[in-house]
C-alpha positions, 0 to 999 in steps of 0.5 A: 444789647441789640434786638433789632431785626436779625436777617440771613446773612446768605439766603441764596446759599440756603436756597441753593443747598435746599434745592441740591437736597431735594435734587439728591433724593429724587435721584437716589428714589428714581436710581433705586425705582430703576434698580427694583424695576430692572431686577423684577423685569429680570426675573420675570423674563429670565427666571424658568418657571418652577412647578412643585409636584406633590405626591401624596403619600399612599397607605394601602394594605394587604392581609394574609392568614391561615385558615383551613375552612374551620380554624384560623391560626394566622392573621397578619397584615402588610403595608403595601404604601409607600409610608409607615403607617399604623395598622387596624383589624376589625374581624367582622362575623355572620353565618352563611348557608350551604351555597355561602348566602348570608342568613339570620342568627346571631354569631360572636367572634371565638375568644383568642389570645393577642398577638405581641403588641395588637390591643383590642379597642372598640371593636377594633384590633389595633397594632401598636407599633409603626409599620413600614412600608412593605413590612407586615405586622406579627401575627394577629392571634397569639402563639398557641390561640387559634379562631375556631369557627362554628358549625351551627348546621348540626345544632338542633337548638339553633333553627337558624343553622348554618356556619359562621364566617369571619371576615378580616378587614384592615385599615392603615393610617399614616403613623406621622403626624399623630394628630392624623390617627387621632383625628381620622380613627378617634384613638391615641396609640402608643407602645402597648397601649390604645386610649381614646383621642384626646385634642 
């Protein structure tokens, strides 16, 4: 057995292919530098420019009711918004004097039967249902219930006197997502029923 020193048989050929690799890959790297360089120098003279306008979505609402000076029999609220939304009343009592100043002495808000899916909850009157735009909740006060005001002018155990008034105030929070109700209003709404907001 021979164990003598081994040498290249070709080494200049080895070289040579070394060289021709490394020769290769630079110009594959600078090719596709130039390509990228090229489609980037493109797209930035060529490409119009986009602009992504964003429209919030509004909730506005507007109430209408019957009331005669002593009875309301009618209390319904309108998505005026351009969204579905989920509606609340909160009906809001005082007394007043003759020329309609506010004035001291307690005053409750008459008990009434609901309208078909509102839900008292927290002081609130919720409508349990999604609104859609330009639609209007059913009527506040169930059919045959009224709210019939108190005249405490003629009540000479009261020495605050005057009449009570009820105002009605609604609020509209986009019914999508559900998170948006219960992390602004702090409920959980659902057909029929209004829990507490639960994250």
């Amino acid at each position: 057995m021979y164990r003598g020193n081994k040498q290249e048989k070709h080494p200049k050929r080895r070289k040579k292919a070394n060289r021709r690799i490394g020769i290769l890959i630079l110009s594959l790297l600078l090719i596709a530098a130039a390509a990228i360089g090229g489609t980037m120098a493109y797209l930035t003279a060529e490409t119009p420019q986009v602009v992504n306008t964003f429209t919030p979505a509004e909730v506005t609402t507007e109430i209408t009711e019957d009331f005669d000076g002593k009875v309301k029999e009618r209390i319904e609220v309108k998505n005026t918004g351009d969204i579905a939304a989920y509606i609340r009343v909160k009906l809001v009592t005082y007394r007043v004097n003759e020329a309609g100043n506010p004035i001291g002495g307690a005053a409750e808000i008459p008990a009434f039967d609901l309208g078909t899916n509102w839900r008292e909850y927290g002081g609130y009157y919720y409508y349990t249902l999604p609104v859609d735009s330009n639609e209007s909740t059913p009527n506040l006060i169930g059919d045959g219930s009224q709210i019939e005001l108190e005249d405490y002018g003629t009540d000479l155990s009261d020495p605050d006197g005057g009449k009570q008034v009820i105002e009605v105030m609604a609020e509209a929070i986009q019914s999508e997502p559900v998170q948006a109700v219960g992390e602004a209003w702090g409920v959980s709404i659902s057909p029929d029923k209004v829990t507490a907001y639960i994250d």
